[in-house]
C-alpha positions as CSV (number, residue, x, y, z in Angstrom):
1,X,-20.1,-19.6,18.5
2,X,-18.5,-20.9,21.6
3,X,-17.4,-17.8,24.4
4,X,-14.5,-16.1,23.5
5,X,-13.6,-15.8,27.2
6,X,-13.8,-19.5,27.9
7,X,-10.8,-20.6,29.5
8,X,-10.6,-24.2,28.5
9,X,-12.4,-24.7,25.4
10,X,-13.0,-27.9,23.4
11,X,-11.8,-28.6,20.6
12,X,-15.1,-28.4,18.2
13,X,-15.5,-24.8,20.0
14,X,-11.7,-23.7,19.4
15,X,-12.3,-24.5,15.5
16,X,-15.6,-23.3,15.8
17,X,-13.7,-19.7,17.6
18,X,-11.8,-20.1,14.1
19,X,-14.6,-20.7,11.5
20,X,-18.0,-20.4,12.3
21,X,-20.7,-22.9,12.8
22,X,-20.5,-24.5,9.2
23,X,-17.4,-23.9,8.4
24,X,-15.8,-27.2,8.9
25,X,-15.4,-30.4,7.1
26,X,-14.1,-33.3,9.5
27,X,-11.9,-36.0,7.9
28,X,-10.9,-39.3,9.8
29,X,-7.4,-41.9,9.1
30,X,-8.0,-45.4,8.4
31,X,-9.3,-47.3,11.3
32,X,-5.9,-48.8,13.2
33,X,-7.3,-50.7,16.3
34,X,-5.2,-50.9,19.1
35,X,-4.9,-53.7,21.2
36,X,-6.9,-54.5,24.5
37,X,-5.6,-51.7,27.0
38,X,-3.2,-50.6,24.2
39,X,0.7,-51.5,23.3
40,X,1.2,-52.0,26.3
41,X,-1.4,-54.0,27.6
42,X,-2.0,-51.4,30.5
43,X,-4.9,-52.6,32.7
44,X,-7.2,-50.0,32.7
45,X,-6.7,-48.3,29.4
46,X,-9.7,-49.1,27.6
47,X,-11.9,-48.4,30.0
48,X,-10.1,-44.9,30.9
49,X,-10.5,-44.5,27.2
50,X,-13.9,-45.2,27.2
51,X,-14.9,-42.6,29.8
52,X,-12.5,-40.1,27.9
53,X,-15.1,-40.5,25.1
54,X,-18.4,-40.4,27.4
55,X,-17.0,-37.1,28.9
56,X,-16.0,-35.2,25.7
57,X,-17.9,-37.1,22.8
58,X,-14.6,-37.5,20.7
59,X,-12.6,-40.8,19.4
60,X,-9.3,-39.8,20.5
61,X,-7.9,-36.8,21.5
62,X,-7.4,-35.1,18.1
63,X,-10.0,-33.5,15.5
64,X,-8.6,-32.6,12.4
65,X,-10.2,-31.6,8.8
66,X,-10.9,-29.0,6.6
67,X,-12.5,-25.2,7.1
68,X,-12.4,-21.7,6.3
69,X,-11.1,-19.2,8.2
70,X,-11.9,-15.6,7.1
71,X,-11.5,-15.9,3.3
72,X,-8.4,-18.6,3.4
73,X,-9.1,-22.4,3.3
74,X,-7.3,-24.4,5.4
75,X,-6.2,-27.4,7.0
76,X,-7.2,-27.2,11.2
77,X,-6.4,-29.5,13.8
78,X,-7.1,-29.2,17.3
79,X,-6.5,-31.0,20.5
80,X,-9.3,-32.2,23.1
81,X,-7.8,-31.8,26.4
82,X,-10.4,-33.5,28.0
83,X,-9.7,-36.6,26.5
84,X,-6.6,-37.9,28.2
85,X,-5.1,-34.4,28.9
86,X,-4.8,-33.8,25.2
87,X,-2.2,-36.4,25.4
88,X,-0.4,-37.8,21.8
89,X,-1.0,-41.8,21.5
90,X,-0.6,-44.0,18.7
91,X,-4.2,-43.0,17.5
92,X,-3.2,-39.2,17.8
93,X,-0.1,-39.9,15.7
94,X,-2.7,-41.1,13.2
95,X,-4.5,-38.3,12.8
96,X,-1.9,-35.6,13.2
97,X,-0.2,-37.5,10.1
98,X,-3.1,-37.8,8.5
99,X,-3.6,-33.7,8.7
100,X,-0.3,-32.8,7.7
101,X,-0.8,-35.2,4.8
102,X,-4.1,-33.4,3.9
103,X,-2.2,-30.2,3.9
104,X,0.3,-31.2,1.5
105,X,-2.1,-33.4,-1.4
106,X,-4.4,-30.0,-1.5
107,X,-1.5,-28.0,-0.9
108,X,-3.3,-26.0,2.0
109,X,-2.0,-24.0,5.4
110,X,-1.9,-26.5,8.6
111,X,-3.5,-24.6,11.5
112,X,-3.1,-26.2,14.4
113,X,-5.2,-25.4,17.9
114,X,-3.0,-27.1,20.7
115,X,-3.8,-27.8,24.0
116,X,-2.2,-30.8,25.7
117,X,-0.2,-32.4,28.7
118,X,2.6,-34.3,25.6
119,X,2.9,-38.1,25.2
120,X,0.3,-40.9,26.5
121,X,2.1,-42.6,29.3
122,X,-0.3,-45.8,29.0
123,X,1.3,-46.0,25.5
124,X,5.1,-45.7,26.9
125,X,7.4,-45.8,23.8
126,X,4.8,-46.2,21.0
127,X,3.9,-42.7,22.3
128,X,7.0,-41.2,22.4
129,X,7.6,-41.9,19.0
130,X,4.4,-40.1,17.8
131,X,6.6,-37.1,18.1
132,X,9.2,-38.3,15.5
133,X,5.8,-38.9,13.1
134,X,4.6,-35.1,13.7
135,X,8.3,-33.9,13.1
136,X,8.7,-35.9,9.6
137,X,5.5,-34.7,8.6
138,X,6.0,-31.3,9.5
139,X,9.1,-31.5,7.9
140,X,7.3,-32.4,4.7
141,X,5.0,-30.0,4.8
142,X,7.8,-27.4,4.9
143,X,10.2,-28.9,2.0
144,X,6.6,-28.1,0.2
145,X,6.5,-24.2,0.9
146,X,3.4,-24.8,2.7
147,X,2.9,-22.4,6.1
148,X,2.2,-23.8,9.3
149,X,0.4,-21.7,12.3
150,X,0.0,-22.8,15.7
151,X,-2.1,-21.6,18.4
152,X,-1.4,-22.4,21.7
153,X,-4.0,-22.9,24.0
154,X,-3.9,-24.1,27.9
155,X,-2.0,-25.7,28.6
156,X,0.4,-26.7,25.8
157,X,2.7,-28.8,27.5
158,X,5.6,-32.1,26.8
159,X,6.2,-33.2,23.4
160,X,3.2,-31.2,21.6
161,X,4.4,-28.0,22.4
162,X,8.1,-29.0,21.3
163,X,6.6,-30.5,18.3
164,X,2.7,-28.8,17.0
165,X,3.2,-25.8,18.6
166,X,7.1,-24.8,18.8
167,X,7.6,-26.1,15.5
168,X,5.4,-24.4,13.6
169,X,6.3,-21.4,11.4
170,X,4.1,-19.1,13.5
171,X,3.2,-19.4,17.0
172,X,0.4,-17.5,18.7
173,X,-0.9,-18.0,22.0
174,X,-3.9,-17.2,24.5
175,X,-3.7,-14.7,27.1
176,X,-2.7,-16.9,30.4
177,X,-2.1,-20.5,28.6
178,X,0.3,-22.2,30.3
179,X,2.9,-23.0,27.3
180,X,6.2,-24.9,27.9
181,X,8.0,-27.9,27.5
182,X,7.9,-28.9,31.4
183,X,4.5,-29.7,32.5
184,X,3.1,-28.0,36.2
185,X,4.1,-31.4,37.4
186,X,7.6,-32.3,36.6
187,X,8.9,-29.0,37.0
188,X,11.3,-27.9,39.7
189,X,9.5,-26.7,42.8
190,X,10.8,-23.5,42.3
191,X,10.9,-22.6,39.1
192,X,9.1,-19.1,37.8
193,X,5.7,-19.4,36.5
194,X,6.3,-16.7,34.1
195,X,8.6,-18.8,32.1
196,X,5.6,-21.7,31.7
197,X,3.3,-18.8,30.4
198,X,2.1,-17.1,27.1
199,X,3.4,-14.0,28.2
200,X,7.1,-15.3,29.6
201,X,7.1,-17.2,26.2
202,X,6.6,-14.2,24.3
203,X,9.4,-12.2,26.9
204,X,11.7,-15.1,25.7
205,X,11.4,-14.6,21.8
206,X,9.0,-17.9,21.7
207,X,5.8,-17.0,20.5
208,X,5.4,-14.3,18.0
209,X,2.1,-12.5,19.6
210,X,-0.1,-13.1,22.7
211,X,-3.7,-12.8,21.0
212,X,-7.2,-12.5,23.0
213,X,-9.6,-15.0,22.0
214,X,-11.8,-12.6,20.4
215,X,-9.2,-11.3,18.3
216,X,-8.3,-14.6,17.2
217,X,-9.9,-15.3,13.9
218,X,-8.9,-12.0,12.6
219,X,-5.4,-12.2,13.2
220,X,-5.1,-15.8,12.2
221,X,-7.2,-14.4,8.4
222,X,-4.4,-11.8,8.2
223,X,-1.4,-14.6,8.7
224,X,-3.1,-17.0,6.5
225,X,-3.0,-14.0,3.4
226,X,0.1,-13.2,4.5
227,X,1.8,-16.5,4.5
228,X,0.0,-18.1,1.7
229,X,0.7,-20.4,-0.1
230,X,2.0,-18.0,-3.3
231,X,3.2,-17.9,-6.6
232,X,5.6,-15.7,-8.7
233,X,5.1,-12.5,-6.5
234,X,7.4,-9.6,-8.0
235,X,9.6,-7.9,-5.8
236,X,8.9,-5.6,-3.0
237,X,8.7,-1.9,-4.4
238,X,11.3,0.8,-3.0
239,X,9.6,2.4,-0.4
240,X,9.1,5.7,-0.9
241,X,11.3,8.7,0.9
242,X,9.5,10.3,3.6
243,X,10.0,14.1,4.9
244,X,12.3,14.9,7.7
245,X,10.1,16.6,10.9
246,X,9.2,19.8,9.9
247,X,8.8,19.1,6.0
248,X,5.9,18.7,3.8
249,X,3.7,15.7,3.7
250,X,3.1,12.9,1.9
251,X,-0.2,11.4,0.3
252,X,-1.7,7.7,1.4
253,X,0.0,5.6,3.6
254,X,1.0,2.2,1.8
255,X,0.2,3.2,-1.9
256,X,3.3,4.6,-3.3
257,X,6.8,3.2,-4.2
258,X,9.9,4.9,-5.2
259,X,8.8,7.9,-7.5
260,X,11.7,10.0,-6.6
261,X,14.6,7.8,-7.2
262,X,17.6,8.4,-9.9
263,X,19.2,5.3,-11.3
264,X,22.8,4.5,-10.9
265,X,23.7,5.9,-13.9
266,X,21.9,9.2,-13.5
267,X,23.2,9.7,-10.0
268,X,26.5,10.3,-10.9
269,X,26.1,14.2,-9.9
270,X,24.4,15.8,-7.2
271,X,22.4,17.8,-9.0
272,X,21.2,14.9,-10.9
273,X,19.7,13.2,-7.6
274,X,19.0,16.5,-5.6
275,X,15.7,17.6,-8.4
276,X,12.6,16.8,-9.3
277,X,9.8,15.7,-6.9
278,X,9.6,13.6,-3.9
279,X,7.0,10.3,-4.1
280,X,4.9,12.3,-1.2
281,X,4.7,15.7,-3.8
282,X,7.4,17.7,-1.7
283,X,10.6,19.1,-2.4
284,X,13.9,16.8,-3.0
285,X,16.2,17.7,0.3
286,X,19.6,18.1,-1.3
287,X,22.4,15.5,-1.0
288,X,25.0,16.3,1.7
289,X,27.8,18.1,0.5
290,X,30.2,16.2,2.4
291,X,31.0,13.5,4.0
292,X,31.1,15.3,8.0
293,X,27.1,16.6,6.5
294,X,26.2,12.7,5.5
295,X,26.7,11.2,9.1
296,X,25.1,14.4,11.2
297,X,22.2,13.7,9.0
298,X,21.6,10.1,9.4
299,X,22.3,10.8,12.9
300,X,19.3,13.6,13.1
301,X,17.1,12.3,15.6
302,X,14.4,14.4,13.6
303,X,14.8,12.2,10.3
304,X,12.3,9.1,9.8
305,X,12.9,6.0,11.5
306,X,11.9,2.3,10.2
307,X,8.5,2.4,12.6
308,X,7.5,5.4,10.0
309,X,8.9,3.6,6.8
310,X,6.9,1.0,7.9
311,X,3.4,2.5,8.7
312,X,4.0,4.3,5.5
313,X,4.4,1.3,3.4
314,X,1.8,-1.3,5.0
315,X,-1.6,-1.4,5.0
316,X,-1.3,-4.6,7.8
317,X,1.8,-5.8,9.7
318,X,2.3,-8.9,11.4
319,X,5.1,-9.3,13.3
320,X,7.5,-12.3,13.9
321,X,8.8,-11.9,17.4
322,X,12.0,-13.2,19.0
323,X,15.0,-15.4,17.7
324,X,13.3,-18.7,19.4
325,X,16.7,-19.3,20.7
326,X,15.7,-17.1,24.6
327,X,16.3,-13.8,23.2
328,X,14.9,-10.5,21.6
329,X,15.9,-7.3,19.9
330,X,13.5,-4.0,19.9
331,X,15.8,-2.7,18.0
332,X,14.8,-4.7,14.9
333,X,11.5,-5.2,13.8
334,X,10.5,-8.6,11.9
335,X,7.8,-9.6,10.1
336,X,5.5,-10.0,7.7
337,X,2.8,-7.3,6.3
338,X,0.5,-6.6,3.4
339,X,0.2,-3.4,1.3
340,X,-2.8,-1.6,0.4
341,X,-3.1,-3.7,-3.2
342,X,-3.0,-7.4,-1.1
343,X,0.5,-8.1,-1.9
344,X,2.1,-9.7,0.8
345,X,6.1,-8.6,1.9
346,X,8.4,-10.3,4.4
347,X,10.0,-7.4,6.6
348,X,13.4,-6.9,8.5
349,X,14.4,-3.3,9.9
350,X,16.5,-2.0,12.2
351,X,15.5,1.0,14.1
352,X,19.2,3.2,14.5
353,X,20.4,1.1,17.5
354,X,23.5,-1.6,17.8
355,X,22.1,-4.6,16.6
356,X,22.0,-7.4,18.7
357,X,22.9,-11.3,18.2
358,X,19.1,-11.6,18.9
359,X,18.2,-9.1,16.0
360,X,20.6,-11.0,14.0
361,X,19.0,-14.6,14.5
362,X,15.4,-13.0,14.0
363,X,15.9,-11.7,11.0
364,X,17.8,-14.9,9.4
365,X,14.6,-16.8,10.5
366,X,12.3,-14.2,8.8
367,X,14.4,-14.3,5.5
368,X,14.4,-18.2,5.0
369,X,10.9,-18.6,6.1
370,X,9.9,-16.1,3.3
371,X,12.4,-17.9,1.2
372,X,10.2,-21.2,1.9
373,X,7.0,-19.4,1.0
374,X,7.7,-17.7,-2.1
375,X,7.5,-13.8,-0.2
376,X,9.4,-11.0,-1.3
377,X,11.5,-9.5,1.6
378,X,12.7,-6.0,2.6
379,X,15.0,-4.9,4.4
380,X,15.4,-1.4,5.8
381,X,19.5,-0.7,7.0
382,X,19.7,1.8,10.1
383,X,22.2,1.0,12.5
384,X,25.8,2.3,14.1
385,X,26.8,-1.6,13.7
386,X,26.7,-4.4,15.7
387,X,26.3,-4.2,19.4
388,X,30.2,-5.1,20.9
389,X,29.6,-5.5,24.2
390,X,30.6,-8.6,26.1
391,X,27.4,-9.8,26.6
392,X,26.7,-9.8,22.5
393,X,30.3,-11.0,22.5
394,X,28.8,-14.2,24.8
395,X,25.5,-14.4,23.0
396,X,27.3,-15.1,19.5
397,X,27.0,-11.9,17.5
398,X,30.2,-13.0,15.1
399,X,27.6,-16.8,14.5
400,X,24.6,-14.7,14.3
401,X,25.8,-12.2,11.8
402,X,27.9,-14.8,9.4
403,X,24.1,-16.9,9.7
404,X,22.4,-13.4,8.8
405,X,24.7,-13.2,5.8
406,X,23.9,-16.7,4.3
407,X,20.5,-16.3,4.8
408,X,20.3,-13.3,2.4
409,X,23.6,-15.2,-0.2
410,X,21.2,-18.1,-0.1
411,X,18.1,-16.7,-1.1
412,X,15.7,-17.1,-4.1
413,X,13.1,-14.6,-4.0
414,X,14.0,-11.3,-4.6
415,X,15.0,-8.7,-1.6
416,X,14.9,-5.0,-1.7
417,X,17.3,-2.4,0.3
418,X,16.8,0.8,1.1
419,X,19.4,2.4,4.0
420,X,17.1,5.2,5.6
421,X,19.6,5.9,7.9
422,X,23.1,4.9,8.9
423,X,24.8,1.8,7.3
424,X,27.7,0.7,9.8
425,X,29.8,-1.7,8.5
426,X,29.1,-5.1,8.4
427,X,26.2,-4.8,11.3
428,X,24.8,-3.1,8.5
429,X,25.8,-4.8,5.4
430,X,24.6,-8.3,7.0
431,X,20.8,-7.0,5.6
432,X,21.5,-5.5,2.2
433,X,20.7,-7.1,-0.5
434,X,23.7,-7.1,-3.3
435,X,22.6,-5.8,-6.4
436,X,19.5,-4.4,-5.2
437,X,19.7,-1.3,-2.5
438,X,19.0,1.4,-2.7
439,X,19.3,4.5,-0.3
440,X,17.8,7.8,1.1
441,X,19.2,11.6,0.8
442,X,20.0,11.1,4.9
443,X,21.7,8.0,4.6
444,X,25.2,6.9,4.6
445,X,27.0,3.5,4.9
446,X,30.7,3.2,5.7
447,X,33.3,0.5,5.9
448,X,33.9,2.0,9.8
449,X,32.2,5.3,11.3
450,X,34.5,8.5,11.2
451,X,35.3,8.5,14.4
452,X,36.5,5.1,14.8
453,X,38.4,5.4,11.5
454,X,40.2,8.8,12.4
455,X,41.5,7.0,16.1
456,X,42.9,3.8,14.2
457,X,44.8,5.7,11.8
458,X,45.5,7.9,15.2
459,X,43.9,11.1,13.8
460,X,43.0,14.1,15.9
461,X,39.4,14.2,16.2
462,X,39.3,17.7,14.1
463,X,40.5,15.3,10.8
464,X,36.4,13.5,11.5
465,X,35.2,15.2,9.0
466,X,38.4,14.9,6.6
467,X,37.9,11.4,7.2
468,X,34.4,10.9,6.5
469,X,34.8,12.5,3.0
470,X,38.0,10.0,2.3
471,X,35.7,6.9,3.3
472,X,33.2,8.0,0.4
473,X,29.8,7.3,2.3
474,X,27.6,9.6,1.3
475,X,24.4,8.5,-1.0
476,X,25.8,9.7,-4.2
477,X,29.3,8.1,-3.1
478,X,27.2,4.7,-2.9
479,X,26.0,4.9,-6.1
480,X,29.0,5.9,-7.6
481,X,31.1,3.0,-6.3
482,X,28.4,0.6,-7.4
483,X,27.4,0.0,-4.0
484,X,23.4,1.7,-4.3
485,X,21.4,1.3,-7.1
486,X,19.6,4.7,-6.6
487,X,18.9,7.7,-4.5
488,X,15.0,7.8,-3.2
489,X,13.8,11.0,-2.8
């Protein structure tokens, strides 16, 4: 086992980081000779070729085949940087095919290990195209519902990061790699080195998690169960309600579903959602009374937020960070995660702020890659609405919540809703699934908060709470109109 501290690896020890000593098969393409000092006939090829190989031991600057990582079989590829720089020629194009093509005829995950400086300049144009190869393949391979992983090593660099590494479903990277699309030498002198770094990457919503060497195989195991490949997974259960502060507790973490939910048609009353049992074994908190009681409890800073939900629901949690457009949200959480029976569950949450173009993008991404891969998705609704400032005005929140909304009209697997908090308007609507939410005793969603409703109709603020109660948002409201399917807890 090569050391996990190493900063510039080879690419035997990056799979070997991965699998083990034996836990590698390696497969080769057809032999394609290229012609003395390559397409180009550029003196001094083959013999800078030649010392490549003396130096690293390797044919070309790619090693691809199959191996195990954790429990998961899988397709791995991995760049050489000391061959060339890690650099893509016609020979690499040849084997990067070739590994995407061994992922799809065993219908296996494509893990790729990059490290590289992009095209082969002694190969000019015949290089350059290697990257329209890896993009048709990749493209394949996703048309298939097959997952693709990248880890970025240092550097990842040109057309391999905009190709290998950007464009695959997940991207992780090593602490310090330099990772962007403008090498160290055809950069502007001043530009930030932060930006051409793991770390800046990850600031900028393009890599979904900076991961130490030695955490490496572990993580990568947990995506590979996560993402699959999968078939005919049922849908994500309810989650199940959780206590205010200052209530009574729950049992396991991650085992239970929604015990302590009333159907539509039993919800038609209060009293027919406010009794019984909670999931966690405590008392049922009674439905607001009005509509004035609804918001000041969605609004109680003390009620459980989607971070809780979550670590209640999960055994594992992965998350996908970042819209991959230059932009984050912390105010939604993306992801995937597994549950204490294996079942894996796509995730998208807001967490009680304004919702951000960001948020929006990130969560679209999350639904149709789940959508690709055959993964259940939840979303938990907690937000005042969109944020409508001028800067999410310039960022394209109207885009980013219309794409939000055809992401969830267009999907096949099934999603599941539960508002845990407040539902505000379409910010909030953008993530619920039609026909399937469901919603918590401190919840309320409404076409427009109170507030905002009472000043357009020019109302004095003391008319709120009159207002609220004509907009019908409280959680028995919901199910009433059709809107919720159920009550939890």
């Amino acid at each position: 086992m090569p050391d996990a501290d190493s900063a510039r690896a080879t690419a035997r020890e990056a799979i070997a980081l991965l699998t083990g000593a034996v836990g590698f098969t390696e497969h080769h393409p057809p032999p394609r000779p290229l012609p003395p000092d390559g397409p180009l006939g550029w003196a001094g090829y083959d013999e800078a070729r030649e010392r490549a190989s003396a130096r690293t031991g390797e044919e070309e600057s790619v090693v691809y085949g199959t191996g195990v990582v954790g429990d998961r079989a899988c397709v791995l590829l991995s760049f050489e940087f000391g061959f060339l720089g890690g650099s893509l020629g016609r020979q690499t194009g040849d084997r990067l095919a070739a590994a995407y093509e061994l992922a799809l005829t065993r219908r296996l995950p494509l893990l790729a290990l990059v490290a590289t400086g992009g095209s082969r300049m002694q190969e000019g144009m015949v290089a350059l195209t290697q990257l329209q190869r890896v993009a048709a393949a990749s493209t394949r391979l996703r048309a298939a519902g097959l997952p693709q992983i990248a880890v970025v090593r240092d550097p990842t660099t040109g057309g391999g990061w905009a190709t290998v590494g950007a464009g695959a479903d997940v991207v992780l990277a090593l602490p310090g790699a330099q990772v962007g699309f403008a090498g160290s030498r055809v950069r502007p002198p001043d530009a930030d080195p932060y930006a051409y770094s793991a770390e800046g990457q990850f600031a900028a919503g393009q890599v979904d998690a900076v991961v130490p060497a030695d955490g490496l195989a572990a993580t990568v195991t947990q995506w590979l169960r996560a993402l699959g490949p999968h078939e005919d997974l049922p849908a994500a259960p309810v989650p199940r309600a959780l206590p205010t502060a200052g209530a009574g507790t729950g049992s396991a973490a991650g085992t239970g579903s929604a015990a302590g939910v009333s159907t539509r048609a039993e919800a038609g009353t209060e009293s027919a959602a406010g009794t019984g049992s909670a999931a966690g074994g405590g008392a049922v908190a009674p439905l607001p009374e009005t509509g004035r009681e609804a918001v000041a409890r969605a609004r109680d800073p003390r009620r459980p937020r989607a971070e809780a939900y979550l670590a209640d629901y999960f055994a594992v949690r992965l998350p996908l960070h970042g819209d991959r457009s230059g932009a984050t949200d912390p105010g939604l959480l993306c992801g995937l995660g597994l549950r204490a029976d294996g079942q894996p569950v796509a995730y998208v949450a807001q967490c009680g702020t304004p919702t951000r173009p960001a948020g929006y993008r990130a969560a679209a991404r999350t639904v149709r890659l789940a959508d690709r891969l055959g993964v259940p998705v939840l979303t938990l609704v907690d937000t005042p609405g969109a944020a409508n400032d001028a800067e999410a005005e310039r960022a394209g929140a109207g885009a980013a919540i219309a794409d939000t909304f055809a992401a969830i009209a267009a999907v096949r697997v099934p999603v599941t809703t539960l508002v845990i908090g407040e539902g505000g308007s379409g910010g909030a609507l953008a993530l619920a699934a039609p026909d399937n939410t469901h919603v918590t005793v401190d919840s309320y969603f409404s076409v427009i908060a109170p507030e905002l409703a009472a000043a357009i109709l020019k109302r004095p603020p003391s008319e709120t709470g009159a207002t609220a109660d004509q907009l019908r948002l409280r959680p028995q409201d919901l199910v009433e109109l059709g809107f919720a399917r159920s009550i939890v807890g």
